[in-house]
Legacy VTK file of the C-alpha trace (Angstrom):
# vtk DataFile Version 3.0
C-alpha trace
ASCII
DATASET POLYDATA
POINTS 605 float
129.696 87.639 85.358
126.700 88.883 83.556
124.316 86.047 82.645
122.130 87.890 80.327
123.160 88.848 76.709
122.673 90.646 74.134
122.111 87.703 71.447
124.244 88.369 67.583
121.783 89.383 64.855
122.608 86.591 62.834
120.854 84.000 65.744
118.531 86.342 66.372
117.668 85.941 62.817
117.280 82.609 62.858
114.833 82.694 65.610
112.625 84.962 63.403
113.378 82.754 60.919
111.662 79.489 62.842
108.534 81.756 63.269
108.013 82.999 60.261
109.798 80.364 57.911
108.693 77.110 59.111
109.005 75.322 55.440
109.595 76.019 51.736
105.915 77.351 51.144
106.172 79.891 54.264
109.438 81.272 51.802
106.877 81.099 48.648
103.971 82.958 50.838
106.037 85.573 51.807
107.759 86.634 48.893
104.761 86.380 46.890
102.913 88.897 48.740
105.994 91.332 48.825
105.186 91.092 45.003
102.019 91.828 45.039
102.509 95.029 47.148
105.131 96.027 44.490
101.596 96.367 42.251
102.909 93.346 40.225
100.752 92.211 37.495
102.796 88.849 36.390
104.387 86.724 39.513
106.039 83.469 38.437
107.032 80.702 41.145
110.030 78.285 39.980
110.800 75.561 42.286
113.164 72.919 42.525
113.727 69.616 44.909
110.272 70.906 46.766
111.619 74.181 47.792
114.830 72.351 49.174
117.310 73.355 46.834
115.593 75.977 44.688
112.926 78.480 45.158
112.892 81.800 42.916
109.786 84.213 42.814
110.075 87.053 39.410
107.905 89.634 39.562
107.160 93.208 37.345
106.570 95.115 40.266
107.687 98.298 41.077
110.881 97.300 42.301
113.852 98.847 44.382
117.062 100.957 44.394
120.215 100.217 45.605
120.045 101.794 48.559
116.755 100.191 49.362
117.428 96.882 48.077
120.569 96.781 51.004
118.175 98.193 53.493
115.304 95.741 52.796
117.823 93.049 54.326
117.705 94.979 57.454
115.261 93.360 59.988
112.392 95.791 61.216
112.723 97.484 57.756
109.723 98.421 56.017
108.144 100.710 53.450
105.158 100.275 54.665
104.519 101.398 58.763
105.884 104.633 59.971
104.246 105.217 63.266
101.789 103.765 65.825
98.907 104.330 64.244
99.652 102.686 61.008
100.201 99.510 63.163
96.604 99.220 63.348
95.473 100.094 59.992
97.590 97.800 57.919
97.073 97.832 54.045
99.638 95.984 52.547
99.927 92.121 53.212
103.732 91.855 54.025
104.814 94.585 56.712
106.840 93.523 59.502
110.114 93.731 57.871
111.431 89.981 59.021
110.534 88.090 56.190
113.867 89.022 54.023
116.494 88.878 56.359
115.366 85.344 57.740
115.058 84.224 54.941
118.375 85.316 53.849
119.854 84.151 57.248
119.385 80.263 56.501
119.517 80.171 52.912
122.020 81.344 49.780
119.871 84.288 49.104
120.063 86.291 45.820
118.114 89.657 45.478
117.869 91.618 42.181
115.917 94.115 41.704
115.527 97.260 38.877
112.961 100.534 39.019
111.699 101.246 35.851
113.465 104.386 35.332
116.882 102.887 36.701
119.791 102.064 34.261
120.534 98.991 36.067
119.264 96.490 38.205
120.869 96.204 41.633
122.677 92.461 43.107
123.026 91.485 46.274
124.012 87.899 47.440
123.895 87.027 50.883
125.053 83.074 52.694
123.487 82.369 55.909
122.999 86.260 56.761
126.364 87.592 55.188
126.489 90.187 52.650
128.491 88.499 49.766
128.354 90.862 47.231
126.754 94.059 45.832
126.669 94.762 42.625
124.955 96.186 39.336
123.313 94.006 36.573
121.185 93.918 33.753
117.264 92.653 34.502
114.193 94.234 33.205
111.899 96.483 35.861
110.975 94.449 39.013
112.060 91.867 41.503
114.050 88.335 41.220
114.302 86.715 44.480
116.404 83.264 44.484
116.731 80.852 47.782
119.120 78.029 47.625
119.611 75.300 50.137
117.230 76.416 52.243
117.929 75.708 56.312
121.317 74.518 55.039
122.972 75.748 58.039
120.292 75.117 60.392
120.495 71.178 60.100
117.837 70.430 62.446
114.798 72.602 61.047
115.983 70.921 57.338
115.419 67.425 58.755
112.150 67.820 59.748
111.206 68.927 56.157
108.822 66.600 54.606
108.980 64.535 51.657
109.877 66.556 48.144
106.227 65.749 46.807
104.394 66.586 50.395
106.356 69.931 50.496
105.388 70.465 46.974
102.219 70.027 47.855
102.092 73.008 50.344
103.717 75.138 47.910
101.082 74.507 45.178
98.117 74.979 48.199
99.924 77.979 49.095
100.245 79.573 45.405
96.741 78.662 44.798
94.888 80.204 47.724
96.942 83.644 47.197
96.031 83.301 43.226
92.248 82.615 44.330
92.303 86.002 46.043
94.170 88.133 43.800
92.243 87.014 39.942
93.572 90.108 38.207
96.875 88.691 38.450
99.037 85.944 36.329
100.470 83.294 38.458
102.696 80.712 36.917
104.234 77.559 39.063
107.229 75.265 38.087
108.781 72.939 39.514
111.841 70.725 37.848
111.659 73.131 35.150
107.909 71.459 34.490
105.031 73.767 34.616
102.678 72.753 37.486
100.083 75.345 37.046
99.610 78.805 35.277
96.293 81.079 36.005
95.987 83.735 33.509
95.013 86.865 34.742
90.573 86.134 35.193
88.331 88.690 33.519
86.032 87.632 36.549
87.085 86.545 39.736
84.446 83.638 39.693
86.782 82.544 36.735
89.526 81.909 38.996
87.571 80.261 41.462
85.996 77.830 38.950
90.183 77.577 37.914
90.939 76.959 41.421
88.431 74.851 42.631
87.419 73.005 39.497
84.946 73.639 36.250
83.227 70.538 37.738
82.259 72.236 40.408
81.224 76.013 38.858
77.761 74.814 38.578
76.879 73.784 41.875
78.459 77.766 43.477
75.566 80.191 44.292
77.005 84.210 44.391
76.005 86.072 47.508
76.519 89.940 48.212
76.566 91.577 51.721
76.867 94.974 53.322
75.893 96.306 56.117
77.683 99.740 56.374
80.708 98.097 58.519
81.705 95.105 56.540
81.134 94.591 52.922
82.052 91.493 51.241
80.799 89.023 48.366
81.364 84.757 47.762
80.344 82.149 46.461
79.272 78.632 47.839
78.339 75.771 46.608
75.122 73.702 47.613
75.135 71.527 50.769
75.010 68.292 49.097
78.844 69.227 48.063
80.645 68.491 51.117
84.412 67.810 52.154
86.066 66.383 54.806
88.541 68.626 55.888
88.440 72.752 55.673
90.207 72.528 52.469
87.434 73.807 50.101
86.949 77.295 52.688
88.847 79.929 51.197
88.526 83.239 53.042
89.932 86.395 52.611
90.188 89.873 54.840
90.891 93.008 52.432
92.196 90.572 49.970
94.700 88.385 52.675
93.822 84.716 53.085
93.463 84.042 56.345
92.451 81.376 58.823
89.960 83.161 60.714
87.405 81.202 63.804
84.840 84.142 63.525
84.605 84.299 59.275
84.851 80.121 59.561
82.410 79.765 62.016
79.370 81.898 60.503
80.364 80.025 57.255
79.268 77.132 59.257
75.830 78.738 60.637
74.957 80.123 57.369
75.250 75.861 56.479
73.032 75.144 59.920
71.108 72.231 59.498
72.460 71.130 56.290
75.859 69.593 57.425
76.010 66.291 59.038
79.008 65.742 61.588
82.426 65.386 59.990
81.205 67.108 56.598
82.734 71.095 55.843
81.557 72.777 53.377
83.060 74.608 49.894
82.526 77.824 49.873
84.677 81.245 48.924
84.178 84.539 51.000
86.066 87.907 50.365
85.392 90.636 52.743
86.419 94.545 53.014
86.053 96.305 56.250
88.009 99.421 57.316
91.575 98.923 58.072
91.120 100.094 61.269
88.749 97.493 62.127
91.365 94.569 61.934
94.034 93.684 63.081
96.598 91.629 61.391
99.327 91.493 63.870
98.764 88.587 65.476
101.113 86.154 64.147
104.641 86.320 62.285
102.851 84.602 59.698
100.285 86.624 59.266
97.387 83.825 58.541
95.936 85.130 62.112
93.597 87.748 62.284
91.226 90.092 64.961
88.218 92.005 64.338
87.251 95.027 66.017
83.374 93.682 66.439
83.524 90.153 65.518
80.252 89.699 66.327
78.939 92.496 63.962
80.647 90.410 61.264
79.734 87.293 62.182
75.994 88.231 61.992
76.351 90.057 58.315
78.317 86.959 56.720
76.151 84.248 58.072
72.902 85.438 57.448
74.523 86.130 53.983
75.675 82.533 53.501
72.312 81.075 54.941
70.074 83.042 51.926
72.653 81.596 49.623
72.785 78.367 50.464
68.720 78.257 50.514
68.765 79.303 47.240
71.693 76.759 45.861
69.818 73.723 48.030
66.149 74.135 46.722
64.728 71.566 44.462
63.374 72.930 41.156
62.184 69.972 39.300
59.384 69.662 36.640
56.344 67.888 36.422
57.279 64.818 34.472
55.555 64.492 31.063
53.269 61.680 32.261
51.925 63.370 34.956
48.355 62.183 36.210
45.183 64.692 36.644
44.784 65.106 40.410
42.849 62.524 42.027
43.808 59.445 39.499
45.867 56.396 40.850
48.630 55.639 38.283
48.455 52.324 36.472
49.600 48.769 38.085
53.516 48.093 37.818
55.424 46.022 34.824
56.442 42.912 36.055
58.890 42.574 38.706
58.185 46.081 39.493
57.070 45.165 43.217
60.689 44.127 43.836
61.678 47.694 43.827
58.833 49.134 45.042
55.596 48.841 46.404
52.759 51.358 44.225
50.422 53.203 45.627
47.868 51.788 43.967
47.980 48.968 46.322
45.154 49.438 48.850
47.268 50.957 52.237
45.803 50.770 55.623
45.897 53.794 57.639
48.880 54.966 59.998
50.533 52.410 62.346
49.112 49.463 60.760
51.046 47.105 58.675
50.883 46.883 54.837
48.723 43.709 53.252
51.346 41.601 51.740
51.990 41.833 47.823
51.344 38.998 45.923
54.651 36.890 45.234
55.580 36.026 41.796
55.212 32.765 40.340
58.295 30.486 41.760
59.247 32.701 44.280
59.794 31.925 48.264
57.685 32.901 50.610
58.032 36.829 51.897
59.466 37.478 55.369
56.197 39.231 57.325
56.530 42.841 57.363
57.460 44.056 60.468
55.493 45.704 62.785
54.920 49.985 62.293
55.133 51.776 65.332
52.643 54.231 65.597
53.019 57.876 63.877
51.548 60.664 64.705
49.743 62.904 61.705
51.535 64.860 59.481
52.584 67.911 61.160
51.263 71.141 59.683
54.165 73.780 58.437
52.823 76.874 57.847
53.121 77.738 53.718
55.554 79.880 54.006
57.433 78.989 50.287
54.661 77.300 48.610
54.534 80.163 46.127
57.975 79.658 45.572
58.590 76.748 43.578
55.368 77.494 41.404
54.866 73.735 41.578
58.332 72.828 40.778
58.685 71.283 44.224
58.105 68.125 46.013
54.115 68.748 45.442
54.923 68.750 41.598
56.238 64.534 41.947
54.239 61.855 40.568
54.100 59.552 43.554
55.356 56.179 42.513
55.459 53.851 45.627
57.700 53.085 48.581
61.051 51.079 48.599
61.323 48.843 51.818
58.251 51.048 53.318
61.192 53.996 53.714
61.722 55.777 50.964
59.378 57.315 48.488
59.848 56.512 45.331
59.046 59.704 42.464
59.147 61.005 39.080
60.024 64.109 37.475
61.109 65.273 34.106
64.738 65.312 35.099
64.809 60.973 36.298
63.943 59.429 39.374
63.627 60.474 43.318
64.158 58.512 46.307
63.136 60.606 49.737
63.808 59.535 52.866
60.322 59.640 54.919
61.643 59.838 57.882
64.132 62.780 57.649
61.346 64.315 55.151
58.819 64.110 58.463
61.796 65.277 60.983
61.908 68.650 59.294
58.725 69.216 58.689
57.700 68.458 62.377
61.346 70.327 63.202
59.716 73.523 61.870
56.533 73.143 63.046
57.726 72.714 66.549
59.800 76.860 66.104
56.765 78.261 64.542
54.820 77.106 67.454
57.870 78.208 70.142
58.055 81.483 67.885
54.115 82.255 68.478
53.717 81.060 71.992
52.377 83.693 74.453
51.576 83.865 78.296
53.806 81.364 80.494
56.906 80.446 78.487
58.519 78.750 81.741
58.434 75.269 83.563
59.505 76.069 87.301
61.465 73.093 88.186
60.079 71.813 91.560
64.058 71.155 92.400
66.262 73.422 91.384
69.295 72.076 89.445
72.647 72.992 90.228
75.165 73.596 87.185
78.698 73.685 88.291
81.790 75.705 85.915
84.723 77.317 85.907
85.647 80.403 86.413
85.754 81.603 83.065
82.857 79.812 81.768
81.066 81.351 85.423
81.717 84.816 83.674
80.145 84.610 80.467
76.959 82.266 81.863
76.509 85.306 84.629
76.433 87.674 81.247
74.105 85.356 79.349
71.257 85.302 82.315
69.294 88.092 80.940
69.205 86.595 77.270
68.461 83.489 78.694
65.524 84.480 80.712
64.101 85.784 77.942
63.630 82.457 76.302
62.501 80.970 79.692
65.519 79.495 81.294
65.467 81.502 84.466
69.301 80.928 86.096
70.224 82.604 89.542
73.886 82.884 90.722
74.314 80.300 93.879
77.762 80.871 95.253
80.773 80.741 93.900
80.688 79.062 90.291
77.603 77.416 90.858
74.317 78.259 89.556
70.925 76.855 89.876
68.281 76.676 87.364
64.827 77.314 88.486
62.671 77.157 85.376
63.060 75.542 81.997
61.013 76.396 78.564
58.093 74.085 79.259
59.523 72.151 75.686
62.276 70.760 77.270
61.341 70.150 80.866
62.446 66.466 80.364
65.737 67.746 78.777
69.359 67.266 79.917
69.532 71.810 80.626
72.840 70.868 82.196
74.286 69.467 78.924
72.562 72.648 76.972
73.788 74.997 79.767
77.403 73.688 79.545
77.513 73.725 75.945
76.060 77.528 75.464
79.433 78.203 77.659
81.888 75.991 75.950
80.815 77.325 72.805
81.178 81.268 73.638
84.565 79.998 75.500
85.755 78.851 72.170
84.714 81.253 69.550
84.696 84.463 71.457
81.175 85.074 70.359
77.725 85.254 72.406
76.418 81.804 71.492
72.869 81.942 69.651
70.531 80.768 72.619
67.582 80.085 70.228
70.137 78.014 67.854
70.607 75.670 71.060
67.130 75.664 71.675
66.982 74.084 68.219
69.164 71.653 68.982
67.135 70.298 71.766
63.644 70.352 69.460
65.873 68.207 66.448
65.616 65.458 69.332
62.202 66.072 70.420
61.589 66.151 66.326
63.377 62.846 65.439
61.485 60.542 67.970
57.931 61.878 67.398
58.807 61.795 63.162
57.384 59.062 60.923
59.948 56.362 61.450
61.342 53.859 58.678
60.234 50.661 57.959
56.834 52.137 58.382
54.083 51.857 55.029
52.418 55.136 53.858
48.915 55.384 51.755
48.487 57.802 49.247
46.695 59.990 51.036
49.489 60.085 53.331
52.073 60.751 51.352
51.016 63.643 49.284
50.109 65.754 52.000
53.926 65.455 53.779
55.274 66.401 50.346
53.252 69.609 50.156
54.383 70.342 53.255
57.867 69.564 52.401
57.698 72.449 50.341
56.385 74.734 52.647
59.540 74.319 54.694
62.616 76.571 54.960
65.081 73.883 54.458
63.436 70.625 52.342
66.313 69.613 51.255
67.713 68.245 54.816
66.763 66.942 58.169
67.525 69.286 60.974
70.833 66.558 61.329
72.155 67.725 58.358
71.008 64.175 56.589
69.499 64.794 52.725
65.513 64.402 52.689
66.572 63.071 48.633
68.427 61.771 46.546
68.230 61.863 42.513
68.980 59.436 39.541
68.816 61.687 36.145
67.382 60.544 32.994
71.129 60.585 31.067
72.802 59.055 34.470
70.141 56.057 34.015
70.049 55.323 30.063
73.687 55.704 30.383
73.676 52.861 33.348
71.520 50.707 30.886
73.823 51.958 28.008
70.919 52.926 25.715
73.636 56.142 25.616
77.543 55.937 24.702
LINES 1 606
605 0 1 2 3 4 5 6 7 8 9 10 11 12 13 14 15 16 17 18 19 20 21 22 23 24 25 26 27 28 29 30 31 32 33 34 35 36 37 38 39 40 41 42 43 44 45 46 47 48 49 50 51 52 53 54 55 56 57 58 59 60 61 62 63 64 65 66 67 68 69 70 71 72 73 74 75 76 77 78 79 80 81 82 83 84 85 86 87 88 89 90 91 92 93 94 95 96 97 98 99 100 101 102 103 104 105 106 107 108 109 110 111 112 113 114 115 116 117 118 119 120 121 122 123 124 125 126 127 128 129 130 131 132 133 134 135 136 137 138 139 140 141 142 143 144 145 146 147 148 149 150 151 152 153 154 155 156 157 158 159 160 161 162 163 164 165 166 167 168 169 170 171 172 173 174 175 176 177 178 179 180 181 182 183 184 185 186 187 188 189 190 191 192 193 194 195 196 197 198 199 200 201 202 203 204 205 206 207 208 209 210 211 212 213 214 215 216 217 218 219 220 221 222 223 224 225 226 227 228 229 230 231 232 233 234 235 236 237 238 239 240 241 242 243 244 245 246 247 248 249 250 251 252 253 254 255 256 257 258 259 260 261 262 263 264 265 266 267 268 269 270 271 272 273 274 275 276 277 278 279 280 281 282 283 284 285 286 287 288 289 290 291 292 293 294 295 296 297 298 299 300 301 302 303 304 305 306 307 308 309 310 311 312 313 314 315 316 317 318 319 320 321 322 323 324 325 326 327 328 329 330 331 332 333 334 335 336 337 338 339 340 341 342 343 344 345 346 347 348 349 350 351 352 353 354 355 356 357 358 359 360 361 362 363 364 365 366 367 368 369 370 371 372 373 374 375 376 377 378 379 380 381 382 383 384 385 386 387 388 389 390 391 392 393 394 395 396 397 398 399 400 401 402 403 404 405 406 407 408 409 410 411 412 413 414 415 416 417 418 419 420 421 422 423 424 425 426 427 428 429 430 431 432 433 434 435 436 437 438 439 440 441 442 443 444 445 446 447 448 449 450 451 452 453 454 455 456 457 458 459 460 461 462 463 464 465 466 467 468 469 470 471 472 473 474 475 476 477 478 479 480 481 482 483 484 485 486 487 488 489 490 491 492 493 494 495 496 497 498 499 500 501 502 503 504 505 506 507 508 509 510 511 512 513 514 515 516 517 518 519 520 521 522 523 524 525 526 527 528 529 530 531 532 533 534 535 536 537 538 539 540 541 542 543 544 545 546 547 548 549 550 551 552 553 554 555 556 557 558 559 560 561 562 563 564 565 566 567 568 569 570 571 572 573 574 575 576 577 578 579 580 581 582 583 584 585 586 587 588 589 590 591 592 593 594 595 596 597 598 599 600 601 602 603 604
């Protein structure tokens, strides 16, 4: 007796059904985007129970036939692929013909549907996979898809369903990040007969971001354009100091499909290099248009998976994008405030009690490494705890000026130099309120990027040998891509010879990082190409090895500053690519405005 069959078409559609239907928003996702490749211009979304018990998506698409209405309940039938090559050119977002028969196959599914110059509208109901009945009705031009009891007759999918409200949630997520891609459209969302959200077709599509993501937030997006003959594309994203803590603010989109996609995610992150801490992800909205050709969206039943052609030629064109971007959202443009000393003259003493908070300038400072003279206390009060000790610091590091011209004074440069809090923050003034900046993460990134200028203009030897080789140990896939990386790697001074097997040994290190862990660096270059399928940026791990080398030789907390101290690492805070943050990702400031401070001392309603 045979023990392979031939399994009915009803299980086999529920099979299709678990991999593309894996909850009520998969049902919403789907039928959605078979609207929008009708060329609808209105889509409306009524839900009921979370999707359990009612889901319904109206559209005034183009609509179909009888004939094709029956066939589109076929599985594997599609208006949209006709041979092998259109396989891999794809330019519709649903196309794999299994959406509407599994759907249909654990549901009570109701299709009408009328073409505009049809007399009726055709009706077909259909109970776990079973034609019910076909008939004619009235509707207006378009498509009415209903799904009842969803997985009623698979018993064990419906109990892993999630609460009403959590499933909701999905559905609104889902509805929202198709909405956010498509602005020209109206979307309208019910649920319980309650509106839950209608988008009116945007005259921009920045309007339906700022819709989508919050008028709040609109202010803080910076617009970016790319193009570089292969992929074309356009975003926004907001400034580094607006963070989240999960991916849910990254909306992307490949010729208008939102997708989850490593390669677009992770040169959203490097275009953010430097400015994130651990933990943080940033918000930020990309669309890009390539040829169809050039991906391919047949990765997954449901469709969220993507491949490029040359990921790395994409990768490089969006995050270089991103990077200019964010520069531009994260640089400080404050004025000089109004009382604003001539160059040269100390600022008057403090009002009383004004040492509490911070120490002025005016107070006579010792030099570098040497601790403050203690304030005076105020009548009454104890004795001050000594000041502990400074470790020493080296001098300022000197950026080259790269930006100066920039700001046109609007910078760091342009702050009236207040004091220090605690001997660790700088205290400032502008015309917009007050300024804290960290000294320490100021001095890490100015020393960061003094320490690539000087590895970007060193000549002759650029090599340490190592007077003991060290052996680096992988596997065999990470083996393969190090034994590819050895000539880019040379080239940066990390000379690497094959010795046996998966073993290599390094002979010779940049001279930077001779007292380095190049095991840990070597490991990680792998890991990281392993992961993303990209060639991993050699001089961005480089970097990662001068942020250590930058933090321990930086101006430390705790640590008191003159004047003539402090003005100079602000000027040269300017001069740096990235002020705003320490090569960690920490902020170099933080800001209390004028209104946020009158407000706390309610001189303001």
């Amino acid at each position: 007796m045979a023990r392979i069959r031939i399994l009915p078409e009803i299980l086999s559609n529920k099979i299709a059904a678990g991999e593309v239907i894996e909850r009520p928003a998969a049902v919403v996702k789907e039928l959605v985007e078979n609207a929008l490749d009708a060329g609808s211009r209105r889509v409306g979304i009524e839900v009921a129970q979370g999707g359990r018990s009612l889901i319904r998506v109206s559209d005034d698409g183009s609509g179909m036939g009888h004939d094709d209405a029956l066939l589109a309940l076929e599985r594997y039938a599609t208006s949209k692929i006709f041979k092998d090559q259109d396989l891999f050119a794809i330019q519709s977002l649903g196309f794999r013909g299994e959406a509407l028969p599994s759907i249909a196959s654990v549901s009570h599914f109701t299709l009408v549907s009328r073409e505009a110059d049809a007399a009726a509208a055709t009706e077909i109901t259909v109970e776990g996979g079973r034609i019910q009945k076909v008939a004619e009705t009235g509707a207006p031009p378009g498509t009415m898809i209903s799904v009842r009891r969803l997985f009623y007759n698979t018993p064990a999918r419906r109990k892993f369903l999630k609460t009403v409200n959590t499933e909701m949630g999905h559905i609104a997520d889902t509805v929202a990040s198709i909405a956010m891609g498509w602005p020209g459209v109206q979307f309208k969302l019910t649920h319980n007969d309650k509106t839950v959200k209608s988008w009116p077709a945007a005259a921009a599509p920045l309007d339906r971001v700022a819709d989508i993501l919050g008028r709040d937030l609109q202010r803080a997006l910076q617009g970016f354009k790319f193009d570089d003959g292969h992929a074309r594309g356009h975003g926004w994203v907001a400034s580094a100091r607006v963070t989240r803590t999960t991916s849910r603010g990254i909306f992307v989109y490949v010729n208008g499909r939102f997708v989850r996609d490593r390669v677009v995610q992770h040169a959203l992150f490097e275009g953010f290099r430097g400015r994130l801490m651990k933990g943080q992800f940033p918000v930020g909205v990309l669309f890009v248009e390539l040829p169809f050709d050039q991906v391919d969206v047949n990765v997954h039943p449901s469709k969220h998976e993507i491949r490029f052609a040359e990921p790395e030629r994409v990768h490089a064109v969006i995050a270089a994008a991103v990077a200019r971007a964010v520069q531009t959202a994260d640089a400080p443009r404050w004025q000089p405030p109004a009382t604003a000393l001539p160059a040269g003259q100390q600022p008057p003493p403090a009002a009383d009690g004004a040492h509490v908070a911070a120490k002025m300038v005016a107070e006579p400072r010792p030099a570098f490494g040497r601790p403050p003279a203690p304030a005076p206390a105020a009548p009454g009060a104890p004795p001050a705890p000594p000041a502990p000790a400074a470790s020493p610091a080296p001098t300022v590091a000197t950026a080259p000026a790269r930006q100066t011209d920039l700001w046109h004074n609007r910078g760091f440069s342009s702050l009236r130099v207040i004091g220090q809090l605690h001997n660790t923050y700088i205290v400032c003034e502008s015309a917009e309120g007050l300024i804290l900046i960290d000294q320490h993460a100021a001095h890490e990134r100015i020393f960061f990027e003094d320490l690539k200028a000087r590895r970007a203009g060193r000549s002759g030897q650029r090599s340490q040998q190592l007077l003991i080789p060290e052996t680096v140990e992988l596997g065999f896939r990470e083996a393969q891509i190090l034994e590819g990386l050895l000539p880019r790697l040379a080239a940066v001074g990390l000379e690497i010879e094959p010795f046996g097997g998966n073993t290599f040994a390094v002979k010779a290190v940049p001279a930077m990082l001779a007292s380095g862990d190049i095991r840990t660096l070597i490991t990680e270059l792998v890991e990281k190409m392993a992961e993303t399928g990209l060639s991993p940026d050699v001089e961005a791990a480089l970097d990662d090895c001068l942020v250590v080398i930058a933090c321990h030789g930086a101006i430390r907390a705790h640590q008191a500053l003159s004047a003539a101290q402090i003005q100079p690492l602000l000027t040269q805070l300017d001069a740096c690519d990235n002020p705003s943050h320490c090569p960690h990702g920490r902020p170099t400031w933080i800001q209390w405005s004028v209104r946020f401070i009158e407000k706390s001392f309610k001189r303001l309603a």
